[in-house]
PDB file as gemmi writes it, atoms N, CA and C in Angstrom:
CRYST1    1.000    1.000    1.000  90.00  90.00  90.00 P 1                      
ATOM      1  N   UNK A   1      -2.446  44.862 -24.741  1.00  0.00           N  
ATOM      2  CA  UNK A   1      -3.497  45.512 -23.977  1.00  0.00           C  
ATOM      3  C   UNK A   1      -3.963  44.561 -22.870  1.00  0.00           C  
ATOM      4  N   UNK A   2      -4.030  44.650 -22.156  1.00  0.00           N  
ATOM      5  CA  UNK A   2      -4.392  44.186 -20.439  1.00  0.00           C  
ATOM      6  C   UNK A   2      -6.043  44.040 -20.197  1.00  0.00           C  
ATOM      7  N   UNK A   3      -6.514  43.070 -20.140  1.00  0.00           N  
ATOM      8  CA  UNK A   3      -7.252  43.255 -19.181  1.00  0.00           C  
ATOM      9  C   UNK A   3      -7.359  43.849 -17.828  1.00  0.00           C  
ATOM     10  N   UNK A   4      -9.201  44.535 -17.820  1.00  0.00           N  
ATOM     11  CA  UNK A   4      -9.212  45.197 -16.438  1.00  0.00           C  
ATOM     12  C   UNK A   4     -11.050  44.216 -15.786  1.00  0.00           C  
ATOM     13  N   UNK A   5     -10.740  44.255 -14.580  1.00  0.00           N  
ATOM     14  CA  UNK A   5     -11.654  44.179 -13.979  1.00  0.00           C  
ATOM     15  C   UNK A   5     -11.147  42.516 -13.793  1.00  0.00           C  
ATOM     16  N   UNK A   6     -12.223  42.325 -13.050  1.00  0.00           N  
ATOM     17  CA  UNK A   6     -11.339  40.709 -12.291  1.00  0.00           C  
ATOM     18  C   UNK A   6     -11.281  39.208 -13.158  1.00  0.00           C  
ATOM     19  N   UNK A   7     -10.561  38.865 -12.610  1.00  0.00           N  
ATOM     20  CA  UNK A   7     -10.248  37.545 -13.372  1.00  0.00           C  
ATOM     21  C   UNK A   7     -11.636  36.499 -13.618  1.00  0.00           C  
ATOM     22  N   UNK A   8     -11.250  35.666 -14.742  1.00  0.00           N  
ATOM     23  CA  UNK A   8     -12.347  34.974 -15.403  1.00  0.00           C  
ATOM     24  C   UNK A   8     -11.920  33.603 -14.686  1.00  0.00           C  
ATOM     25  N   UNK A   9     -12.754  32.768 -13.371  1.00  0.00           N  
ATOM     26  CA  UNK A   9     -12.785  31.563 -13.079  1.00  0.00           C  
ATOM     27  C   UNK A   9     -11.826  31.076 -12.237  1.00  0.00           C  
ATOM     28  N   UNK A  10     -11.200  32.119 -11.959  1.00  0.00           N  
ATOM     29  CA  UNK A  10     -10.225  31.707 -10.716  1.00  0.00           C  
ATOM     30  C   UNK A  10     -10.348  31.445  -9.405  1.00  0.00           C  
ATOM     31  N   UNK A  11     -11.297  31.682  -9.053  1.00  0.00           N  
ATOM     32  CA  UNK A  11     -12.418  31.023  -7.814  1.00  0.00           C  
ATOM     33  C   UNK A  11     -12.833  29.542  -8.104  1.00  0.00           C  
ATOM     34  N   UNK A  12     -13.876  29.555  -8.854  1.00  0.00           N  
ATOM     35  CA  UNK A  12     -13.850  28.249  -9.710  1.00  0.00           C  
ATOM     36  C   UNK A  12     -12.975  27.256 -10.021  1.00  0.00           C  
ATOM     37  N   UNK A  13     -11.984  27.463 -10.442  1.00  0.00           N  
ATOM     38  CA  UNK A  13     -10.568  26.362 -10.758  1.00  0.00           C  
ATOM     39  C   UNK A  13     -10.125  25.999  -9.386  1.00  0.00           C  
ATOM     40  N   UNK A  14      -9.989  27.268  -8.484  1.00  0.00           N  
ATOM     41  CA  UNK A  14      -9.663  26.713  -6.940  1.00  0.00           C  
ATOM     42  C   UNK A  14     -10.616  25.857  -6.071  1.00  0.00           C  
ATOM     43  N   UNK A  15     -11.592  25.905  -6.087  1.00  0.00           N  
ATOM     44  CA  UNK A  15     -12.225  25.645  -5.506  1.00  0.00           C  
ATOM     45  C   UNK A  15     -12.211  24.353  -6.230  1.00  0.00           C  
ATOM     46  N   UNK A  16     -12.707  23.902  -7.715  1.00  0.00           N  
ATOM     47  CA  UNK A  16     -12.235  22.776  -7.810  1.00  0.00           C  
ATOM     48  C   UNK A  16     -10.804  21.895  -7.804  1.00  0.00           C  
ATOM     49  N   UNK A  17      -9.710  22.731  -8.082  1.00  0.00           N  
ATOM     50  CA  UNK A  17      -8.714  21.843  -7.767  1.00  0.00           C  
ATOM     51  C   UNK A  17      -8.578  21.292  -5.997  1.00  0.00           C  
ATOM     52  N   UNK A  18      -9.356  22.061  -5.028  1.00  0.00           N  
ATOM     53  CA  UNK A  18      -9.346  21.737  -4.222  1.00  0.00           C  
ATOM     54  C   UNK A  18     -10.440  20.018  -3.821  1.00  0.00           C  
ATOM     55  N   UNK A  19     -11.667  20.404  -4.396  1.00  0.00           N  
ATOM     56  CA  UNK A  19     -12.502  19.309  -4.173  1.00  0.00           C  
ATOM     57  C   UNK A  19     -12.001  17.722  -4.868  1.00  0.00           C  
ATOM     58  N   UNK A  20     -10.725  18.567  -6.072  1.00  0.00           N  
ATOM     59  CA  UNK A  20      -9.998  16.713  -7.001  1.00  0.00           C  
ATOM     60  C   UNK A  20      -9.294  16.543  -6.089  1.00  0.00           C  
ATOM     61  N   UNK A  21      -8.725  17.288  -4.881  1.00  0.00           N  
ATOM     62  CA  UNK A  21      -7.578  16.910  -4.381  1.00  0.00           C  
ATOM     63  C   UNK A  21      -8.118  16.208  -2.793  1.00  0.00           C  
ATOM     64  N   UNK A  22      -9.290  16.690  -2.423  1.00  0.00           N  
ATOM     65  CA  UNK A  22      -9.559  15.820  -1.156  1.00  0.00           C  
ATOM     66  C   UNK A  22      -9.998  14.635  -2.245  1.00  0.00           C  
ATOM     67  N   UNK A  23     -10.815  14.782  -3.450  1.00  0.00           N  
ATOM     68  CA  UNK A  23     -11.483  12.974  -3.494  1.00  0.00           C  
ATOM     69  C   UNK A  23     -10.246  12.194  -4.238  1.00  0.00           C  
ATOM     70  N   UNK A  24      -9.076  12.813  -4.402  1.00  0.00           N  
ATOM     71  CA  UNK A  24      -8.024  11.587  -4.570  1.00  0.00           C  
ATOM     72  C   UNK A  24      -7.308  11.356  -3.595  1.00  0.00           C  
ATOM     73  N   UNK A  25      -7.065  12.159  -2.186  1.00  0.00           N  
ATOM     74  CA  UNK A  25      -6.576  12.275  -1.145  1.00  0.00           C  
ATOM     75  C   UNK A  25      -7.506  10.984  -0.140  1.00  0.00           C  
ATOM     76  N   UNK A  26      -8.910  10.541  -0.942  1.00  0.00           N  
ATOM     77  CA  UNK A  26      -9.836  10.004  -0.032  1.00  0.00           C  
ATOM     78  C   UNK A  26      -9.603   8.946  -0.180  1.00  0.00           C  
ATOM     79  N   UNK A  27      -9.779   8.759  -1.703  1.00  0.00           N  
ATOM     80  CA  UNK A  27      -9.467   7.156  -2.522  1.00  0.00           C  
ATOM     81  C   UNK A  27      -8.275   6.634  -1.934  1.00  0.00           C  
ATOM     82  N   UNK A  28      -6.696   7.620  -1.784  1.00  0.00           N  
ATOM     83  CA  UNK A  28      -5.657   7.003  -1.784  1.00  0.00           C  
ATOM     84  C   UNK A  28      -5.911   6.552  -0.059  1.00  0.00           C  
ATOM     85  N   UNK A  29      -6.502   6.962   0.645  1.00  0.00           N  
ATOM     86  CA  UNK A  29      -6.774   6.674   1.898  1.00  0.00           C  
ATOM     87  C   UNK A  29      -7.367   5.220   2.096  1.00  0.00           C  
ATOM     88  N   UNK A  30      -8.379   5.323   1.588  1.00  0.00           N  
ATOM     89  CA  UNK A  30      -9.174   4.228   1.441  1.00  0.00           C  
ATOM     90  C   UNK A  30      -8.534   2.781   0.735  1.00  0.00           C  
ATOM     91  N   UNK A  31      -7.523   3.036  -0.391  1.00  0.00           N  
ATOM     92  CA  UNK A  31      -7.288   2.132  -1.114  1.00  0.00           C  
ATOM     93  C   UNK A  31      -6.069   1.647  -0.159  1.00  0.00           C  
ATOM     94  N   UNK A  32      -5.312   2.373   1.042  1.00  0.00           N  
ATOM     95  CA  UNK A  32      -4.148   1.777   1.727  1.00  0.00           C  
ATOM     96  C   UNK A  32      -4.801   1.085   2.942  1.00  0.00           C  
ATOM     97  N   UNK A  33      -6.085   1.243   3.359  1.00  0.00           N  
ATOM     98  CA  UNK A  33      -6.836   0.834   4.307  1.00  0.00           C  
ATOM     99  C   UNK A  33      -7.084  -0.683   3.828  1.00  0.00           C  
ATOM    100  N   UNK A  34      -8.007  -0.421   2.803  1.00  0.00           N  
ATOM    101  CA  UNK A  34      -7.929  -2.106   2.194  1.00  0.00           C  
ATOM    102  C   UNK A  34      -6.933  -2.884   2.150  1.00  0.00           C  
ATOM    103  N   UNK A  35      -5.635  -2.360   1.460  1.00  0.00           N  
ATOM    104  CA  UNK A  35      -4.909  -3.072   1.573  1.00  0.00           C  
ATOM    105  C   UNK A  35      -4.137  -3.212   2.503  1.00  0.00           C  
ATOM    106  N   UNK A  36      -4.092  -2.776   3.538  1.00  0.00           N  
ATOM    107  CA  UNK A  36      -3.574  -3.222   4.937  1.00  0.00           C  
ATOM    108  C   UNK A  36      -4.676  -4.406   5.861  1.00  0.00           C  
ATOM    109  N   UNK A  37      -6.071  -4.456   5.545  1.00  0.00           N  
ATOM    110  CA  UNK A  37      -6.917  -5.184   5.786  1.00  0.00           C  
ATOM    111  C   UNK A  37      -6.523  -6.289   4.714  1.00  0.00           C  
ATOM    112  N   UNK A  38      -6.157  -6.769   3.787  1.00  0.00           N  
ATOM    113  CA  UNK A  38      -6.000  -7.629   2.886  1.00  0.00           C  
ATOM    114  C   UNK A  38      -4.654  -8.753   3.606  1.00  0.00           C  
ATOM    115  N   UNK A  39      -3.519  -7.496   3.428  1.00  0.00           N  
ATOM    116  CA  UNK A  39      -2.407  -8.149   4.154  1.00  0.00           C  
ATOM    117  C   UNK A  39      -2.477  -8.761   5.661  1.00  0.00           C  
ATOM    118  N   UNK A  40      -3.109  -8.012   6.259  1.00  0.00           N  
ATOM    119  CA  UNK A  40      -3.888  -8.448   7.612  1.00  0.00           C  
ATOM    120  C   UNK A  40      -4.178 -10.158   7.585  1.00  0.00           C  
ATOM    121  N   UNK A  41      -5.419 -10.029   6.356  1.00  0.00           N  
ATOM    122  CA  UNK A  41      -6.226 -11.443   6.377  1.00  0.00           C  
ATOM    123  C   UNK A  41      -5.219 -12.254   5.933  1.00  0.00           C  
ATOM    124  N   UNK A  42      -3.794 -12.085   4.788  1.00  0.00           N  
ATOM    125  CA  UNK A  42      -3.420 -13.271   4.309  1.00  0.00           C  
ATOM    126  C   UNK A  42      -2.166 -13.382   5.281  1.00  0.00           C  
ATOM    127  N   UNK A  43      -1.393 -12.501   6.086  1.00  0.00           N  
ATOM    128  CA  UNK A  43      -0.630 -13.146   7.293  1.00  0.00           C  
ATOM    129  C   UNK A  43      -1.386 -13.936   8.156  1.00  0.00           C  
ATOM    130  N   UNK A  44      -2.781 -13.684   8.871  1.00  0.00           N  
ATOM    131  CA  UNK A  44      -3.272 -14.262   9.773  1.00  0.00           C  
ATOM    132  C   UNK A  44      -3.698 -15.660   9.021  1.00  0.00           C  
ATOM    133  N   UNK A  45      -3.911 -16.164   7.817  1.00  0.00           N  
ATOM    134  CA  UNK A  45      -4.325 -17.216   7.081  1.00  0.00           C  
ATOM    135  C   UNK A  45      -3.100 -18.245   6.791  1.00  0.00           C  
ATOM    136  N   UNK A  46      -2.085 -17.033   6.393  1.00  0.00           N  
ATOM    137  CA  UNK A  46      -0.306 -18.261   6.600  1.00  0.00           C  
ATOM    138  C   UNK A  46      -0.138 -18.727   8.074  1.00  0.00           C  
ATOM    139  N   UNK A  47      -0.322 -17.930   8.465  1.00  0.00           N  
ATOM    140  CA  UNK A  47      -0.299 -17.877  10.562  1.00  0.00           C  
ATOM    141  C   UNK A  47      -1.100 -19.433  10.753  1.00  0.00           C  
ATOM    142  N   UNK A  48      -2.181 -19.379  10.426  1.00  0.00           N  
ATOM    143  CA  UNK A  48      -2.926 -20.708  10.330  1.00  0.00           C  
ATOM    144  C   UNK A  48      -3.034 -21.618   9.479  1.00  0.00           C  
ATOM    145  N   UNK A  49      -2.302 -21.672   8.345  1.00  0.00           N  
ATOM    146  CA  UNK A  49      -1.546 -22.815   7.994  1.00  0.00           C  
ATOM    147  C   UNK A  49      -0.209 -23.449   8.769  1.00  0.00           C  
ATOM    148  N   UNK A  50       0.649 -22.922   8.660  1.00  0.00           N  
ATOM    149  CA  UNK A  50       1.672 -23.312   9.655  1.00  0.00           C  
ATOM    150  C   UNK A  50       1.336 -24.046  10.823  1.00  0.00           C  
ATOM    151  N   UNK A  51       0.493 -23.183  11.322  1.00  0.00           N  
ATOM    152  CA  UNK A  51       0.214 -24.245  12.649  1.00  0.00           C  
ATOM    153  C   UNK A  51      -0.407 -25.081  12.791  1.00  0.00           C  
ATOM    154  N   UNK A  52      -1.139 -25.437  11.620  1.00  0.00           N  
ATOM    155  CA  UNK A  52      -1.699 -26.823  11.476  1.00  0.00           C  
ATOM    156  C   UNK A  52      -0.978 -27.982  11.122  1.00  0.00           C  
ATOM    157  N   UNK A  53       0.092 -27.553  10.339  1.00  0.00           N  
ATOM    158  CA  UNK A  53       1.273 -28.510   9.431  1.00  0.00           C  
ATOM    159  C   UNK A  53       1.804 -28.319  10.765  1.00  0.00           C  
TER     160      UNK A  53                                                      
END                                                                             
């Protein structure tokens, strides 16, 4: 036997699978930012060792 009349939470589930998917879409943003700022600081820090030796 079938349900009638509209679905239970399917608005809801979308709407949140949408909001997990920008705030892990944000983090993974954020977490490649840092680490391109990280790698940044420790080339420019070998950069200035070398040229002191």
């Amino acid at each position: 036997m079938a349900k009638k009349g509209r679905e239970k939470n399917t608005t809801n589930k979308a709407k949140h699978s949408k909001l997990i998917a920008q705030k892990k879409n944000k983090i993974k943003t954020k977490d490649a930012e840092r680490k391109a700022k990280l790698k940044a600081i420790v080339e420019l820090a070998k950069a200035k060792k070398t040229s002191e030796s």
